[in-house]
N, C-alpha and C positions, 0 to 999 in steps of 0.2 A: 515202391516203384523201382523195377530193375534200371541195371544201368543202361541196358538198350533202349529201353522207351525212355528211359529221360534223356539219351541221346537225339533220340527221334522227334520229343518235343521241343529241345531244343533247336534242331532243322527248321521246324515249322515257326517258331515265335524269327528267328532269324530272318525268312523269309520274308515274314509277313512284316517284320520292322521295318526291314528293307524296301518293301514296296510304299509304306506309309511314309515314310522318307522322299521316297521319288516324290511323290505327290507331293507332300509338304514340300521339300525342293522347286519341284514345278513353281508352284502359287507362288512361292521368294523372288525365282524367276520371271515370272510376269510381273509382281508389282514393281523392280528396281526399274526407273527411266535409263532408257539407254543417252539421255542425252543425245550429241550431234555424230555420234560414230556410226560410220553404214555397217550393214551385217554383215558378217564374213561371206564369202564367195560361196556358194553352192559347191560338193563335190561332183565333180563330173563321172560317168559312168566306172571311168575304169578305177579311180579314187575310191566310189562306190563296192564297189567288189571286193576291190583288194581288202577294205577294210575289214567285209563280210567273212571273209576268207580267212583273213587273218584271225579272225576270234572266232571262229565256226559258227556263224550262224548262217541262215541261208542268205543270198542275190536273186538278181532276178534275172531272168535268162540272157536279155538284151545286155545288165551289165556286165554278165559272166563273157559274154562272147566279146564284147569288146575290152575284155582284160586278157584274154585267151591271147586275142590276137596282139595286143601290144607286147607282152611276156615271149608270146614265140619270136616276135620281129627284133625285140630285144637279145635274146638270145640269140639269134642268129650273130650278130655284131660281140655279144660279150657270153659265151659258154663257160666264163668260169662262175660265174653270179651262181652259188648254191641256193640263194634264198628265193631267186627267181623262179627257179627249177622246183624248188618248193612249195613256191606260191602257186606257180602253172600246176603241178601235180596235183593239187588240192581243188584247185580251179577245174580240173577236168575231173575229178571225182563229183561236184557240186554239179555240174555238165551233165553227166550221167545220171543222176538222182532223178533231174527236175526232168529229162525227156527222155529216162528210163531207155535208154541206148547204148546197151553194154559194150560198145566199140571204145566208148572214152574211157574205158576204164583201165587195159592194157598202154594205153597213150601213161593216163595215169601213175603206173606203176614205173612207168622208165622212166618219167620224169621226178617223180619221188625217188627214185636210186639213185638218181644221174646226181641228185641232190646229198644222197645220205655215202654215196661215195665221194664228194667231193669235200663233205666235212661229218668221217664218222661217228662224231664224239659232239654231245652237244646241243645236235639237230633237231632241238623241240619242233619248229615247223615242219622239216619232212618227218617228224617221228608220229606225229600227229595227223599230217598226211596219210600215212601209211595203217592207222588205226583208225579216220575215217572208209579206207577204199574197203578195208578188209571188212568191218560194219554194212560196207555198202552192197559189199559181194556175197552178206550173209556166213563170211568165214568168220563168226564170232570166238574160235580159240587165238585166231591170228588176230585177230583187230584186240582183245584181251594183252598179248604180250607188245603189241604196237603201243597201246593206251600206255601200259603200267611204263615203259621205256621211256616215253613223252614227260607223265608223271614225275619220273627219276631224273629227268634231265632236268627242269625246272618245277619243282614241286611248288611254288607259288603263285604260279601261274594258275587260272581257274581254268584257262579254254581246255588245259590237255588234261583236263578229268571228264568232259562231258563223251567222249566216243570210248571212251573207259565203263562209263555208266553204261554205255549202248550194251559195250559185250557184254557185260555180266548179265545184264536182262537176256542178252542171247542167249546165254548158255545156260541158262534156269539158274544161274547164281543170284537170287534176289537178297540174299544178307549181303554178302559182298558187294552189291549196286548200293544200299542203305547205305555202308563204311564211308566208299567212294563217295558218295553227297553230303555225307556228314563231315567229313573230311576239306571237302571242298568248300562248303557254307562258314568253315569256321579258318578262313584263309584271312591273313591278316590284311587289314587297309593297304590301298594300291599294288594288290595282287591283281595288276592288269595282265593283257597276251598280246602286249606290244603294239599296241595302237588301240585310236580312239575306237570307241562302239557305241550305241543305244544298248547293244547287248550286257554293256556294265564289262567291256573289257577293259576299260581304268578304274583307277580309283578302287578295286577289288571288290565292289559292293554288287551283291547277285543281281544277274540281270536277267533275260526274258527267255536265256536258252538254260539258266541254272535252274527257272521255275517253272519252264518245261522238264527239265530231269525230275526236277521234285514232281513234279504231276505223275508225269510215268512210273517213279518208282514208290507212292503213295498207290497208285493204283493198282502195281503188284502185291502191295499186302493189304489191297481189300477196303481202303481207305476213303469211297468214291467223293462223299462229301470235301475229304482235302485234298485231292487230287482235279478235282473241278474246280475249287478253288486260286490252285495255283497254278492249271490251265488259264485260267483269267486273269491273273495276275499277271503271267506272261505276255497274256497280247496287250494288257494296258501298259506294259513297260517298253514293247518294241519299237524300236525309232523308227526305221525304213519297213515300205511299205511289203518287203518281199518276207522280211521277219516275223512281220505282223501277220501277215496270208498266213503262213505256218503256222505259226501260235493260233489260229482263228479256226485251220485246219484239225489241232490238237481236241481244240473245244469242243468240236463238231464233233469226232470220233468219239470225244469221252461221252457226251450226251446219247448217242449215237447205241453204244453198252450200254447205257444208261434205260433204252426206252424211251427215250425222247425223241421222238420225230423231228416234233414241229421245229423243238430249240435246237438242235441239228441243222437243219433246214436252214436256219438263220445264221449261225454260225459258218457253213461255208457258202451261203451268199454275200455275209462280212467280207471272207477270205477273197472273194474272185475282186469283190468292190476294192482290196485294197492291191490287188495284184491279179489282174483278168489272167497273169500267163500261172498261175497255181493251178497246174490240174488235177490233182490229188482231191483239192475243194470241189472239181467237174463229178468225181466219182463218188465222192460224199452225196453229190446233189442227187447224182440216179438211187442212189441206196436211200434216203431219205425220201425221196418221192414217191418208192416204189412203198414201202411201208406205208406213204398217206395213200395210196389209192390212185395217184397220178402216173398212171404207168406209161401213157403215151411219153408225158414230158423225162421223166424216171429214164425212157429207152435212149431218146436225145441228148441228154447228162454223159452218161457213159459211153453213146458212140463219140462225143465230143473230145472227154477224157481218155479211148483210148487212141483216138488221131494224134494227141500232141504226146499224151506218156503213154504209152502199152504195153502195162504192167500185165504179168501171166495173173492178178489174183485179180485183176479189173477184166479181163477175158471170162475167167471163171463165175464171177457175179453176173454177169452180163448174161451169162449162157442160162445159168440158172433161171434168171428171172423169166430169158425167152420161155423155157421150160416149163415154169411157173404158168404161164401164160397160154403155154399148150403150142408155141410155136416150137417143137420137135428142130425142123431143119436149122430156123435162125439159128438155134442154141449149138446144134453141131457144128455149125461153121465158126462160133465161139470156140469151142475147144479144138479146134484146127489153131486160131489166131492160138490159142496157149500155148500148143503145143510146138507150134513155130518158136515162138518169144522164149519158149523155155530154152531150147537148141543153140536160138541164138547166142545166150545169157551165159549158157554153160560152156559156147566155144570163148567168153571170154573173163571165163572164171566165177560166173554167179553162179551161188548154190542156190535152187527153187525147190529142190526137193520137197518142203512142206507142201507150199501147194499143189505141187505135183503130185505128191503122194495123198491129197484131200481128196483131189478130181479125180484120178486114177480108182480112189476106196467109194467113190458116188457114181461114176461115169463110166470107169473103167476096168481096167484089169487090178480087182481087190490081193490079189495072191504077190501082184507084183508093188503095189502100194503099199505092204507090209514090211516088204524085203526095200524099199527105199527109207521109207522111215525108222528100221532097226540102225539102219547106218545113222542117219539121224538124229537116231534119239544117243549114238556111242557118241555124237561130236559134238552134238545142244540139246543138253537135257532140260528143257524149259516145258513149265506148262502147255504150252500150245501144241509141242510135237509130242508128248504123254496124248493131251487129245485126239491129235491124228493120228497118233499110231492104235492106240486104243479103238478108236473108230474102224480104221482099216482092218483090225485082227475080228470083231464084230461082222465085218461085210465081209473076211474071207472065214466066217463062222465059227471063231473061237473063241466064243464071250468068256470063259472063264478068266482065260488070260488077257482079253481085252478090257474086263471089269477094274483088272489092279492099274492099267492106265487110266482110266477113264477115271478112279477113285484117286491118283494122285493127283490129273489134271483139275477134277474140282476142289480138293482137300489145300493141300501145300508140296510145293512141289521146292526143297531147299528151301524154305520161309516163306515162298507164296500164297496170296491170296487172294488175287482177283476173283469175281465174280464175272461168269459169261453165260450171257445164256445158252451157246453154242456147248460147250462144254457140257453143262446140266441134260441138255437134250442127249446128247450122246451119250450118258451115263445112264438115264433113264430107259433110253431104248434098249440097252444092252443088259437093264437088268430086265427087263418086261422078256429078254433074250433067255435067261437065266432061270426065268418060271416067277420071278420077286413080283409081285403084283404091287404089293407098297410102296419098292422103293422106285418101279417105275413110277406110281403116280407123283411119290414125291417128290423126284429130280424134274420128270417133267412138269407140274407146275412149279417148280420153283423156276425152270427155264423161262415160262410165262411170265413171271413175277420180276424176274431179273429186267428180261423186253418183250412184252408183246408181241414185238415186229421184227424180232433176232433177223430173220429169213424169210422172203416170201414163196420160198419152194420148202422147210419145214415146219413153219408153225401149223399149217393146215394138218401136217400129220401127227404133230403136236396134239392139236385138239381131237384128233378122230380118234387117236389112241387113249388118249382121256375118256372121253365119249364111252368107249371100249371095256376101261376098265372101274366105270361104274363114279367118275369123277369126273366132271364138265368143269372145265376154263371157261368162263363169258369172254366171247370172239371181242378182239378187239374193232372200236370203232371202226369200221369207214377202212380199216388199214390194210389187212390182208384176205386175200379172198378163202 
């Protein structure tokens, strides 16, 4: 056994101690009598936040706004408080995420400087700040040199390794996100991030955002079994309930790859039960419904989810499934909403390019979906944009050169290896593109094999192309038409 995979087993037995720990911990905790001592006080909203804040994992929208607003009223009276300005800065990045409204995120940035000017040596909070916003805005080389600063400012801290892990997943670095968690899991006892957490920011013991990274980055090398795994393991360990909705959200997506509908389904119905304002779980629920057959309720999910977040790739699904469905105009007034959200996004520094350049290689102009993705793929060489660009060189009909993406986005892209079905299909098409008759059928069933229910606007062509080339996939149940 090399020394990377006994690195990697070690990760995982780490983790997994750690959670059998919690638990064992738990049940110590229930049996001691508290005797005559009342409970400690409840934290109150903005207590709530800051905490969340403080060790990155997510709040919930009600306590973000009411820490937003204590922090700026604060500030107004004491402008010198760096930490505050750090805290706020972070706090309107978290703003941004959860109602995907790229205004807070300029706010964001002045307040993490306002911070990292007023003490520039040191500043794990705004430095961490400043390698979530970048994360947030998809500039995964900038949130990379944010993270690794955070890192170097307090290396034993765990919180400033997790948006560390984010970039290097951006940038199709997947060895280098392995180092990062490996490095992180083996941080020594009470390597907290400066206050208490459910997340395991004391006491240094992984908590429910470090087995989220391990899911994520188990799942880049193809791992689905332990990356589902320690998807679950994360929402059993999350304290607060906005933590838990995320972790619950995680599950659902990996099922979700997975071909699983139904335990999808369930997974972000958990999520809303433990935090109704999650609407990331709203856009899960349309994409899971619309794979069972339930497309009435499937359309009600995602108009729901993109009133409170409206995200450009929740526009794009949306449109799609109209499409699916043969409603033509619905689906075009979707990619109006995208292409609104993109606009907005980019006046205030988010890159969308990906999906921009998905919907553009399906929907629209393929020649210029080409020329946004090459930039793309020079800034975040990850799997996903090999796919899209690969796809896009296909629709503006240059399979040969689209084949060598489409063969990195399923092969290893820098140590990658998830499995998608999305990926497979567009290998497939592109070889059936190429004259390969074999190896379309066998990307596209293996696209089948990976989900059933990838899309309900390309499995149908999945199977006819099958059909075609003298190789039937049995249509899945009930799921897509």
């Amino acid at each position: 056994m090399d020394s990377g995979v006994k690195r990697e087993v070690l990760v995982r037995r780490v983790l997994a101690g750690a959670v059998v720990g919690c638990f064992v911990l738990g049940g110590v905790l229930v049996a001691m009598p508290d005797g005559d001592r009342p409970p400690p006080p409840s934290p109150g909203p903005v207590a709530r936040a800051a905490t969340a804040v403080g060790s990155g994992a997510p709040a919930s929208l009600p306590d973000l706004v009411a820490l937003i607003s204590d922090r700026e009223a604060h500030l107004r009276a004491h402008p010198g408080d760096v930490r505050s300005w750090a805290e706020l800065g972070t706090a309107y990045v978290e703003r941004g995420r959860r109602t995907a409204e790229p205004k807070f995120y300029p706010k964001a940035d002045a307040a993490l400087r306002t911070s990292l000017k007023g003490r520039p040596k040191g500043n794990t909070e705004a430095l961490r700040g400043m390698a979530a916003l970048a994360d947030a805005r998809h500039d995964f080389r900038a949130a990379r040199g944010w993270g690794e600063a955070a890192v170097a400012a307090s290396p034993k801290r765990w919180s400033g390794y997790a948006a560390l892990i984010d970039a290097y997943r951006g940038l199709g670095d997947y060895k280098g996100a392995r180092r990062v968690l490996a490095k992180l899991v083996e941080l020594p006892s009470g390597s907290g991030s400066g206050g208490a957490s459910g997340s395991g920011a004391s006491g240094g013991r992984p908590g429910a955002q470090v087995s989220v990274r391990a899911g994520l980055v188990y799942r880049d090398r193809g791992w689905r079994e332990d990356s589902a795994a320690a998807l679950s393991d994360a929402a059993a360990l999350a304290a607060a309930p906005a933590e838990r909705a995320d972790c619950l959200v995680r599950v659902g997506e990996s099922a979700w790859e997975r071909g699983e509908a139904a335990e999808s389904l369930r997974a972000f119905e958990a999520a809303l039960r433990a935090d109704p304002g999650e609407h990331a779980a709203r856009a899960g629920q349309g994409r899971a419904l619309a794979a069972l057959g339930r497309d009435s309720e499937a359309l009600l999910a995602y108009q729901s989810a993109l009133a409170k977040q409206p995200l450009p790739r929740y526009a794009l699904e949306l449109g799609e499934l109209y499409e699916s469905l043969g409603l033509g105009g619905a689906a075009r007034a979707q990619y109006d909403v995208l292409r609104a959200r993109v606009r907005e996004g980019d006046a205030a520094g988010v890159n969308e390019e990906l999906v921009l350049g998905l919907f553009e290689a399906d929907h629209g102009d393929a020649g210029g979906a080409v020329r946004r993705l090459r930039g793309e793929w020079a800034r975040h060489p990850s799997a996903a944009v090999a796919d899209a660009l690969g796809w896009a060189l296909h629709r503006d009909g240059k399979d040969k050169e689209a084949l060598g993406f489409a063969t990195r986005a399923t092969d290893r892209v820098r140590g990658g290896g998830a499995r998608v079905a999305l990926y497979s299909f567009h290998r497939g098409v592109i070889a059936r593109g190429l004259g390969d008759d074999s190896g379309a059928r066998r990307h596209l069933g293996e696209a089948l094999r990976i989900s059933p229910v990838f899309s309900p606007l390309l499995v149908p062509v999945a199977l006819r192309a099958l059909e075609e080339l003298g190789e039937a996939e049995p249509r899945p149940a009930g799921a897509l038409r």
